[in-house]
Every structure is written in structure tokens, then in C-alpha cells.
N, C-alpha and C positions, 0 to 999 in steps of 0.2 A: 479760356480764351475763345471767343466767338469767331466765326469766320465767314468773310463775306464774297461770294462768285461775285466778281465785278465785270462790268464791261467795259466799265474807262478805266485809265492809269491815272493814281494819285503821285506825287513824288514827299518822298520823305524828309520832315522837318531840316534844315540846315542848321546847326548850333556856331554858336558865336566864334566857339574854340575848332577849330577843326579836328576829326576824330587820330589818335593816335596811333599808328600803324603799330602791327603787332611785331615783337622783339624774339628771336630765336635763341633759347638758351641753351641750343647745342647740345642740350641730352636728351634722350628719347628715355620714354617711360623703361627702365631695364627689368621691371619685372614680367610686363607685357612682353618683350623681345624673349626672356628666357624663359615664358611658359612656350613660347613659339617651338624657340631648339628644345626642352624637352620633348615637346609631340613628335618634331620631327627624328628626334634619336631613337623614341619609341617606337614609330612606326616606320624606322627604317628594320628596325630589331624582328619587328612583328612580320615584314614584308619578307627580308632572309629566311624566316621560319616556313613563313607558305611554302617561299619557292624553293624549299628544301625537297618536297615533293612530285617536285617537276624537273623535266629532264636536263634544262638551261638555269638552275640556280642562281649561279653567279650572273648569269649572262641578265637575269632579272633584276638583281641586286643591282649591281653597275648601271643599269636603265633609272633605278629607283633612288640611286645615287646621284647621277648628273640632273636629274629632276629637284633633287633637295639643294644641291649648290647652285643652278640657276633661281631657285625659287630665294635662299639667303639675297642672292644677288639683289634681286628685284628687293626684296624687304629693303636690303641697305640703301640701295642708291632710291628709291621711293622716299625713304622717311628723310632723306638729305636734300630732299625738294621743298618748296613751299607747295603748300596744298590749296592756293589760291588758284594758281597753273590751271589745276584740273578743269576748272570750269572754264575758264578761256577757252581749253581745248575739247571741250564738251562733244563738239558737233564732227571734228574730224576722227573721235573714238568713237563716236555714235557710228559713223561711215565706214571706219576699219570691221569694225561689230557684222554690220549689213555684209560686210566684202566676205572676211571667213565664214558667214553661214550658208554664204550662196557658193562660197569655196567647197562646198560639199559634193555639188554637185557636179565639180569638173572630173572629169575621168582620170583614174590612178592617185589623186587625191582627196576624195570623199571617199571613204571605209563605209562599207555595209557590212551591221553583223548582226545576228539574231533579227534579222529581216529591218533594221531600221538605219538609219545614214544619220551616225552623230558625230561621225569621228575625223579628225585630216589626220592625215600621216605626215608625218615630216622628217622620216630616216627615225633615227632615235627616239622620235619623240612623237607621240602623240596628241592631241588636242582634242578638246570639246565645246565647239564655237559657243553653245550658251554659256558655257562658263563666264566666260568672256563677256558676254553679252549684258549678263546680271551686272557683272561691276560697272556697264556701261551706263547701263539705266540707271543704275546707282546714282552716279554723278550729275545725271539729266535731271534726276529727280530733286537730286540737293541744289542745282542752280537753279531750276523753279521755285521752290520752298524760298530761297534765298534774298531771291530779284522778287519774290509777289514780298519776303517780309518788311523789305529797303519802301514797297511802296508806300504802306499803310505809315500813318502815325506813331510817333513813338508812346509804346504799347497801347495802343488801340487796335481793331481785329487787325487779319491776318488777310490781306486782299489778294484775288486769285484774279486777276483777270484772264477773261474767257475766252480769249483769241487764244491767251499761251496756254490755257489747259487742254483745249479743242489739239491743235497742233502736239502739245506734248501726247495726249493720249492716240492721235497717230504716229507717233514715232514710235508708242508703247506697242500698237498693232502690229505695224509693220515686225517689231521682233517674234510677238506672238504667232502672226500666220506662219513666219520661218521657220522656227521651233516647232508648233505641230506639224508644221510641212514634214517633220523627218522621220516618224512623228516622237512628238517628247512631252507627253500631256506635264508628267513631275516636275520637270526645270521650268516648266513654262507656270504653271501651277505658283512654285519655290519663289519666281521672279515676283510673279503679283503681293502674293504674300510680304516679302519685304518691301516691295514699294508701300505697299498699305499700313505695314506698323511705321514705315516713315513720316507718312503725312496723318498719322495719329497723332506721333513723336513729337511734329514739329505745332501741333497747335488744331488741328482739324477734327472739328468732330467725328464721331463715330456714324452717326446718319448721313453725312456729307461722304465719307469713306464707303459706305453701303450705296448710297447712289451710284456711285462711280463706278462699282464692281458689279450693279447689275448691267452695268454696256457690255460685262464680259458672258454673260448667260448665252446669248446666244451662239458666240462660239465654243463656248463650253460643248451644249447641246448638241450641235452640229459635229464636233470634236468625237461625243461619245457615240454618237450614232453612228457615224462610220470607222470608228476604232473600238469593236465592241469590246478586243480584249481586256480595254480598262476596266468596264463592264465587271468581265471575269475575275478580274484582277478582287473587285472588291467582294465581289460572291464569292471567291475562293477563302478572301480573309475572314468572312462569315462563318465560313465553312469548314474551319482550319483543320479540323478532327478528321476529314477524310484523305488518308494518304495518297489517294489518287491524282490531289490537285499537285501543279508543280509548285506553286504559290505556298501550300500548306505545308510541302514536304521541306522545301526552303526553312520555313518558320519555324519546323518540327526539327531540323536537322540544328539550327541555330540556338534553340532553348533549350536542345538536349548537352550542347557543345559548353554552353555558360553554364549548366547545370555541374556539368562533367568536373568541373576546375578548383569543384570546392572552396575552401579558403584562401590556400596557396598557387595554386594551378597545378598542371600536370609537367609542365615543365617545358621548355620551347623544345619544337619539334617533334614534338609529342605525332607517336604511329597515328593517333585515330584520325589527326587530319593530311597524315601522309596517305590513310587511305581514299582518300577524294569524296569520304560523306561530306562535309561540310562543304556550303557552295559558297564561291566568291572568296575565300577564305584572306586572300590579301586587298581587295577594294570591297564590296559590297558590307561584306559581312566581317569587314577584321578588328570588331568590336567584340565579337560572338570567340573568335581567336584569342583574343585577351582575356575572354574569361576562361576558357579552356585551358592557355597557358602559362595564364599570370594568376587567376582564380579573385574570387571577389575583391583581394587586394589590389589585386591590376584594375580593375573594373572600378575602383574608387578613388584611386587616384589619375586614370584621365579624365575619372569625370570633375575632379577638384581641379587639374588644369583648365578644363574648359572656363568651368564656373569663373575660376580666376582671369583666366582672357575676356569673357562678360563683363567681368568688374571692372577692369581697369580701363578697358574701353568706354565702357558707359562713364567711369569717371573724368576720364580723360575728354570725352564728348564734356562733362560740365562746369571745364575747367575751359574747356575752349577760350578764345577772345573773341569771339564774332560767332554770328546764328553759322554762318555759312562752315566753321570749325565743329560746330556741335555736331549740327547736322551730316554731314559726310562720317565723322567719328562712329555716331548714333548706325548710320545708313549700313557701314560694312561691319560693327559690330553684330548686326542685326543679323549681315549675310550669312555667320560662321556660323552663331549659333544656332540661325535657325536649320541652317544645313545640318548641324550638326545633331539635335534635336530631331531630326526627321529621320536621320542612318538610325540614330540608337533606339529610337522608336519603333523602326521595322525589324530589325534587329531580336528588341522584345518584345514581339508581336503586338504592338501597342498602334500601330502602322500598318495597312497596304505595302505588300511587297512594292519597292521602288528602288531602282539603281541610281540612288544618291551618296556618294563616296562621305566617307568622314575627316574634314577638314585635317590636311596635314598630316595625316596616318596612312591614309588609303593609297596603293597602287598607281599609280598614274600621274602625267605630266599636268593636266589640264586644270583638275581641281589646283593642286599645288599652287600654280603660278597666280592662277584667279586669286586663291585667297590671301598670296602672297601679298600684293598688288593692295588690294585691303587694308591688312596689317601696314603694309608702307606707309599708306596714306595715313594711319589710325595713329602709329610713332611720328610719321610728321606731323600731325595736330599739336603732340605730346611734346616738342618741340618749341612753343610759342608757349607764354607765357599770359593770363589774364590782366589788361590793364586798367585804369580808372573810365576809361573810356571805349567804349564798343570799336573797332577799326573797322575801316571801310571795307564794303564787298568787294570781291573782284568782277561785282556786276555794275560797281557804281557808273562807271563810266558810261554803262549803256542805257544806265536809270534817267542819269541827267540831261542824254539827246533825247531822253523819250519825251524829258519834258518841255 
């Protein structure tokens, strides 16, 4: 499919029949859902073993508990929605997004740690506004793809016009300056990246998608010149063989831990990572915990959950009834794995050390609910049924004043 930056809007063919709204049949994909609760049963498992070596065990468990029933929550009542919604409310999630990042910086609620401001506190619970932030653009991104597909002809190119790309890719900055404001080269990196296999996904060339990402070079540029540690970051991962980097010894601590686990693992709670070699051992690195004490066994079947969350997502995106189902399916399928893809990758030194959590396993509130929120939406597609006829967008109505 070709694709064309346009500067006028075209409005899309009207057919004789009018198109037929899509029909809810009440059941959400259940394999999709019960790969979800297994990851989360596993990496509550996995999380009580870290914090076995920490002085508040339970007290972390219970934290990591009300994180996974909030997160169920969100999955349920999300996929009980129409996922047409979302893009109606595009613009007031864009705006909630902008509010918690800049929530960082009010005093007693933006967390500084290891010298950088990602975190809000919220009593129990913690947050990491980009998490957020991703699924936001996510949504921005599928109601662009969605209202440029309503415009073009039916299957003739893919029209962009250049007022909504211009303006879309400032709303894309505005999250980007935020994100490195704290600074967060990875999640901001992470963001681009999935917006980019979406507008492959939905029909855009490859040179089209390269044009776009050279606008981001220069803050790239700017980004690394005054945060040389990223710099370090990747000359350390060059460098892995000398213990002195912290980066290295991370990577060395991690491939010795998966090495350790052999076929079977060592067993949960295993001394070696009660003795605190292994870093991050409940978020960062609690892939690196799996093989230590589940052993290759563990290590290959989360990775057949994953693959299986892939699948059914991607299936479920081509089953959709409308571009606008595909693409959001497509958009948050994309977030997990490629999140996920990136932990296990650092993990086995395949990756730049980077504090990218592993969807659904890892320690913490923020990832959780983000991909929660995802999954929702991905079961609510899986909910609708494909009909003889395409249903309308929930952009239509904005299509037909345009024209």
C-alpha cells in the first residue's frame, strides 16, 4: 500500500448500504486473559522470593499484591468497554498524560532516585508517568492512522494530511521533552519505537517512517551530549569484560544467575540471591531470577507465554471489524512485547543496561497497570465480531464536518 502526505482532506466513498456497526459477543479472547494470570501468578511467585531477602518481605508482597488486583481490575472493566471510546477521549488522556509528568515535579510528590525524577508516590503505590504516557500516544496514534484511513478511498493510498501529522508530532514532543526532562532516554526511546512499527503496521512505508524519525536526531543529539552517562552506558556494554563497570558487573551478575539454574533451577529462595549479588532481582532483572530458580524450564515457558500473548493479540488485531480495531490491538500488542523484548534482551546481554520492567512479572505498580490498560483494550477488540461490512470509525463524525 502506498501512502500519500497530503495537504487537503479527501472524504471517503459513501456506499449505498450503510456500514454495519460492529456486534459484541460477550467473550473476550480467554486464552489471551489466562496467559495474563499466569504471568501475574508467576511473578507474584517470583517477587515473594526476592523479597524474601529483604527485611519487609510480606510488607513487599502485599504491595505487589494490591498492584495485581488493581491491575485484574483495570483488565476487566477495560475489555467491558467498547474500544471505540478511546479515541473520543484521546485528547483528555493526552492531557491527564502531560498533568502526571509535570506531577513530578511538585514537591513530596515526584520521587528522586539514583539521581533521576520518574517516579510519584501515591502512599502504596507508585507510578511512572511514562508508562502512562506510552499508552497514551498509543491511542493518538491509532486515531491518526484511523481518520487519515476514512479519508482516502476505499483501498486506494493511505492519506496523511499534514496539518494532523505536523500537530500530532507535537503532541509526540511535547511528551518526549518531558521524559528526557527527568531524564529517561529508554522509555522515551521505547515510545518512538512502537509508534514506528505502528505506522509500518498500518500501511506506511519504511522511507516515510525514516523521514519522520530523522526530526527526532536532533534531540537525540542534544539528549546525549548532555547526559553523557548514556554514552557510558553503551561503552560499558562494549566493554562488558571489565568488572569495574557497573553496567558490566550488572550483566555479569545476571548471566552468571541464568547460568547457575541449570535445567531445573535452584529452587525459590535460593541463598545466592539472598545474598544481594544479583541486582534488581524482583523488577529489572527478574528474568535473570527465573533462570536461577526455575532454571531453563522456567526461562521457556515465560517465554511461550509471551509468544502466546503475541499471537493472540496480533490475531485478535486481524480479526478486528474496522481499521480503527486492528490498529489499537496491533498498537498495545506491540507495547508489551516490545517491552518485553527489551528486559530479556538486557537481561542477556543482548541490550544496553536499561531499567525497563518485564511486563506483568516485575515489581511495581506502574508498568502493571499501563499494560493492564492495554490487555483491556486488546480483550475489548476480541469482543466484537468481524462483519460483511467494515463499521464506521468513531472518527466518522468528525470526517463528515471536515467535509
Amino acid at each position: 500500500m502506498t501512502v500519500v502526505i497530503h495537504s487537503e482532506q479527501k472524504t471517503s466513498s459513501s456506499p449505498d448500504i450503510p456500514p454495519v456497526q460492529p456486534r459484541p459477543s460477550q467473550k473476550v479472547d480467554m486464552i489471551l486473559l489466562f496467559s495474563v494470570i499466569l504471568l501475574l501468578v508467576i511473578g507474584m511467585v517470583m517477587v515473594m522470593s526476592a523479597a524474601l531477602a529483604t527485611s519487609q518481605p510480606f510488607h513487599l508482597f502485599s504491595r505487589q499484591l494490591i498492584s495485581v488486583v488493581l491491575a485484574m481490575t483495570v483488565i476487566l472493566g477495560i475489555a467491558s468497554m467498547d474500544y471505540h471510546r478511546w479515541v473520543k477521549w484521546r485528547l483528555p488522556i493526552y492531557a491527564g498524560g502531560v498533568g502526571v509528568l509535570l506531577a513530578l515535579y511538585v514537591p513530596h510528590v515526584g520521587m528522586v532516585m539514583n539521581g533521576a525524577r520518574r517516579w510519584i508516590h501515591l502512599g502504596f503505590l507508585t507510578l511512572q508517568p511514562s508508562e502512562m504516557a506510552r499508552d497514551a500516544m498509543v491511542i493518538l496514534a491509532a486515531a491518526l492512522l484511523d481518520k487519515s484511513r476514512r479519508l482516502g478511498q476505499e483501498g486506494g493510498p493511505l492519506l496523511i494530511p499534514r496539518p494532523n501529522l505536523i500537530f500530532f508530532g507535537m503532541l509526540l514532543g511535547v511528551y518526549v521533552i518531558l521524559i528526557l526532562r527527568e531524564p529517561d532516554f529508554g522509555s522515551c526511546l521505547f515510545m518512538v519505537m512502537v509508534l514506528g512499527l505502528m505506522f509500518l503496521l498500518a500501511g506506511i512505508p519504511m522511507k516515510l517512517v525514516l523521514k519522520l524519525g530523522v526530526g527526532v536526531l536532533p534531540v537525540i543529539a542534544w539528549f546525549l551530549l548532555h547526559h553523557r552517562y548514556t554514552l557510558e552506558r553503551f561503552q560499558n556494554f562494549k566493554m562488558a569484560s571489565h568488572a569495574s563497570s557497573a553496567a558490566a558487573t550488572q550483566l555479569g551478575q545476571s548471566l552468571v544467575a541464568l547460568g547457575s539454574g541449570g535445567l531445573t533451577g535452584a529452587g525459590l529462595g535460593h541463598d545466592w540471591v539472598g545474598g544481594g549479588i544479583l541486582p534488581e532481582p524482583g523488577t529489572d532483572f527478574i528474568f535473570a531470577l527465573v533462570g536461577e530458580e526455575l532454571g531453563l524450564f522456567g526461562t521457556l515457558v515465560v517465554l511461550g507465554i509471551f509468544a502466546t500473548i503475541f499471537y493472540r493479540g496480533m490475531k485478535i488485531a486481524s480479526k478486528a471489524p474496522d481499521f480503527l480495531g486492528r490498529i489499537l490491538a496491533q498498537g498495545f500488542t506491540l507495547s508489551i512485547a516490545v517491552e518485553a523484548i527489551i528486559n530479556m534482551g538486557v537481561v542477556t546481554g543482548l541490550f544496553p543496561t536499561k531499567g525497563i520492567p518485564l511486563p506483568f512479572m516485575s515489581f511495581g505498580g506502574s508498568s502493571l497497570l499501563a499494560n493492564a490498560w492495554g490487555i483491556g483494550v486488546i480483550l475489548s477488540v476480541s469482543r466484537f465480531r468481524k462483519t460483511g461490512t467494515e463499521a464506521p470509525s468513531a472518527l466518522e463524525p468528525e470526517i463528515r464536518h471536515a467535509a
